[in-house]
C-alpha positions as CSV (number, residue, x, y, z in Angstrom):
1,X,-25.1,-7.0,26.3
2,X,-25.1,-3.5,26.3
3,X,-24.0,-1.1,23.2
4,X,-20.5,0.3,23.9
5,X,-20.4,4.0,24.2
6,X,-18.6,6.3,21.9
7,X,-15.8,6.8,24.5
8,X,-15.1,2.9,25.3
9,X,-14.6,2.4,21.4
10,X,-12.2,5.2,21.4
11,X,-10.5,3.5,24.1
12,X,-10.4,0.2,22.8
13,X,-8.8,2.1,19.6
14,X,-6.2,3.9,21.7
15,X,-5.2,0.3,23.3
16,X,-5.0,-1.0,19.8
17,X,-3.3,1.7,17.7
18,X,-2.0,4.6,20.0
19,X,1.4,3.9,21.0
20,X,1.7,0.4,20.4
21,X,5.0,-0.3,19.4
22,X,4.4,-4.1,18.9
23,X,2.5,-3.3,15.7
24,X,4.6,-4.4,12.4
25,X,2.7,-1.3,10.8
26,X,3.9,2.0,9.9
27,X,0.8,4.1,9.8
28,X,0.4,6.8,6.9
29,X,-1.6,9.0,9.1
30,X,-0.8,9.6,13.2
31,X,-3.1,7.2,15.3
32,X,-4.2,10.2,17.1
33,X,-5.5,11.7,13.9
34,X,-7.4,8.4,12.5
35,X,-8.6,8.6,16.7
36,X,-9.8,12.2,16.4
37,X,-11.5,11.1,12.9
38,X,-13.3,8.1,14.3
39,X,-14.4,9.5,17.4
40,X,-15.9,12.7,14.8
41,X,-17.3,9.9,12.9
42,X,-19.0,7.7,15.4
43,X,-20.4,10.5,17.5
44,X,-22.3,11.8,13.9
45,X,-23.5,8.3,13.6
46,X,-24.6,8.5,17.0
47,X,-26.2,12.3,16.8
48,X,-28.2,11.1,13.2
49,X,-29.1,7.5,15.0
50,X,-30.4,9.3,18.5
51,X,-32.3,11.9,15.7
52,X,-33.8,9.2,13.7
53,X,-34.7,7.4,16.7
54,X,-36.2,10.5,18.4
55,X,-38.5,11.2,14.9
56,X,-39.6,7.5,14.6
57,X,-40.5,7.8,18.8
58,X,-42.5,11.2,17.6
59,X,-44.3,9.1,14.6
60,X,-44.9,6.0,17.1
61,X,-46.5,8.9,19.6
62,X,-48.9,10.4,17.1
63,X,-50.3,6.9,16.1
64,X,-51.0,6.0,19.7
65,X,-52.5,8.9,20.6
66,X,-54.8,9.0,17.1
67,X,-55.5,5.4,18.3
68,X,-56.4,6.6,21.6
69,X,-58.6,9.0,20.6
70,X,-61.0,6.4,18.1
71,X,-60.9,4.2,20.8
72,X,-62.2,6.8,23.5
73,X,-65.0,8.4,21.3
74,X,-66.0,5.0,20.6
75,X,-66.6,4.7,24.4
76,X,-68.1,8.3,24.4
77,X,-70.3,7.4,21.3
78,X,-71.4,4.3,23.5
79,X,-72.0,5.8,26.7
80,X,-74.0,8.8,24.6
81,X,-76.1,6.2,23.1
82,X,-76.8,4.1,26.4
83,X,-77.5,7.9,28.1
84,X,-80.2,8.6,24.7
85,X,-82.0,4.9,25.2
86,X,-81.8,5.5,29.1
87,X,-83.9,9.4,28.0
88,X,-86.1,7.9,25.7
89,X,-87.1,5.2,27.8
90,X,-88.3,7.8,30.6
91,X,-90.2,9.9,28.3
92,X,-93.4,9.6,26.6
93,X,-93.5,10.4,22.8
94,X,-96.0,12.8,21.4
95,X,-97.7,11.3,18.3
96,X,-99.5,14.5,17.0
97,X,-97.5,16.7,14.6
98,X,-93.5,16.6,14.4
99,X,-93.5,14.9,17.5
100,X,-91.2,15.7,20.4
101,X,-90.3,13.6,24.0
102,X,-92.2,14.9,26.8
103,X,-90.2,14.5,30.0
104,X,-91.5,14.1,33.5
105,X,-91.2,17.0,35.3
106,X,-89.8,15.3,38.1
107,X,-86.3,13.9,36.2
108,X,-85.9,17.5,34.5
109,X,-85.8,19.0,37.9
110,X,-83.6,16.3,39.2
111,X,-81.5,16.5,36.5
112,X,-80.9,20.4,36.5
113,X,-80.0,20.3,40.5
114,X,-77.5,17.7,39.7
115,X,-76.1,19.7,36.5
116,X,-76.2,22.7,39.2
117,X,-74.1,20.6,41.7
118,X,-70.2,20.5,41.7
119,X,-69.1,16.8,41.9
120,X,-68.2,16.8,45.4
121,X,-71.5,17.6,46.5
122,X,-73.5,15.1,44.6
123,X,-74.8,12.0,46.8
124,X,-72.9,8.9,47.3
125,X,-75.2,6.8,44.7
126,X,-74.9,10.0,42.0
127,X,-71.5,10.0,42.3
128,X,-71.5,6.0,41.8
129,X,-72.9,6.7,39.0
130,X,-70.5,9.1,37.3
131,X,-67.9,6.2,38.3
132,X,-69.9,3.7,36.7
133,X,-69.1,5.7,33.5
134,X,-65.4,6.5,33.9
135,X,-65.1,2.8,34.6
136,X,-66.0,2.5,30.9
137,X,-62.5,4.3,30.1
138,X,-60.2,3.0,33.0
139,X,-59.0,-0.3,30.7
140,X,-58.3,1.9,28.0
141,X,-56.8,4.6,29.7
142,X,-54.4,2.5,31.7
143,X,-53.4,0.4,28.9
144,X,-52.2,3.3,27.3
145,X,-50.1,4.3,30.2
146,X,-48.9,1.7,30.7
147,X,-45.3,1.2,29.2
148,X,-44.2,-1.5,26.6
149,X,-42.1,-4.4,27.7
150,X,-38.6,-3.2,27.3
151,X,-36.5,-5.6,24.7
152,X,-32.8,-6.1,24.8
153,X,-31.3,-3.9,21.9
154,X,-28.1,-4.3,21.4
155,X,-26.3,-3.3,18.1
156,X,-23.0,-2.9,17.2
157,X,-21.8,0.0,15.8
C-alpha cells in the first residue's frame, strides 16, 4: 500500500464535504475554506517530514562514509604492513651502530623503474600485482555501493 499524496486526500475531502448536500451538517466554516486549511496543513506536514527525512538521510550518510573510511585504512594499514614484512624480508639488517636495512641493489632499481612507469605500461605480472591489492578493497567497496533492501513504508497521515 502506498501513502496517499497530498492531492488524493484533498480529493477524498472534496467528495466528502464539498458540495454534498446529503450531509445532515450545517458547517460553521465553508468546506472550501476547512479544504484550503487542510491542504496548507498537510503539505507543511509533508515539507517538515520530507526535511526531517532528508537530515536523518544526511546523518545516515556521514556514519557510512566515517565507517567506510575505518574500514578502508584498516585495509591500507594491512596492506602497509604486509608491503613492510615483504621489505624487511628482502633486506639484510646492519647490526653495527643505529642499524639501518640494506637493500639489494637489484629491487631498488626495479622498484624505481616501476615507480617511474605509468600503470598502463607496467608488465602483465606487475600489473597483477597492483590487482592483487585492489582486490583487498573490492568487498568493501561494493558493499557500500551497493543499495539497501528497500522496505514497504507506508504511513498514514
Amino acid at each position: 500500500m502506498t501513502t496517499p499524496t497530498i492531492e488524493q486526500i484533498v480529493e477524498e475531502f472534496d467528495k466528502l464535504f464539498v458540495g454534498n448536500t446529503e450531509l445532515d451538517i450545517v458547517p460553521v466554516t465553508p468546506a472550501e475554506d476547512i479544504r484550503d486549511w487542510f491542504r496548507t496543513t498537510l503539505t507543511t506536514y509533508g515539507a517538515a517530514r520530507e526535511a526531517k527525512v532528508r537530515e536523518e538521510e544526511r546523518e545516515r550518510c556521514t556514519e557510512v562514509v566515517h565507517d567506510l573510511l575505518e574500514q578502508l585504512a584498516d585495509i591500507e594499514h594491512q596492506r602497509w604492513a604486509d608491503w613492510q614484512s615483504y621489505l624487511h624480508s628482502r633486506g639484510i639488517e646492519s647490526t653495527e651502530g643505529e642499524g639501518y636495512l640494506c637493500l639489494p641493489m637489484g629491487l631498488v632499481k626495479n622498484w624505481k623503474r616501476q615507480i617511474a612507469t605509468p600503470y598502463a605500461e607496467l608488465t602483465e605480472s606487475e600489473k597483477e600485482s597492483d590487482r592483487e591489492q585492489v582486490r583487498r578493497y573490492l568487498p568493501l567497496i561494493v558493499r557500500a555501493l551497493t543499495p539497501p533492501p528497500q522496505t514497504d513504508k507506508t504511513e498514514s497521515v
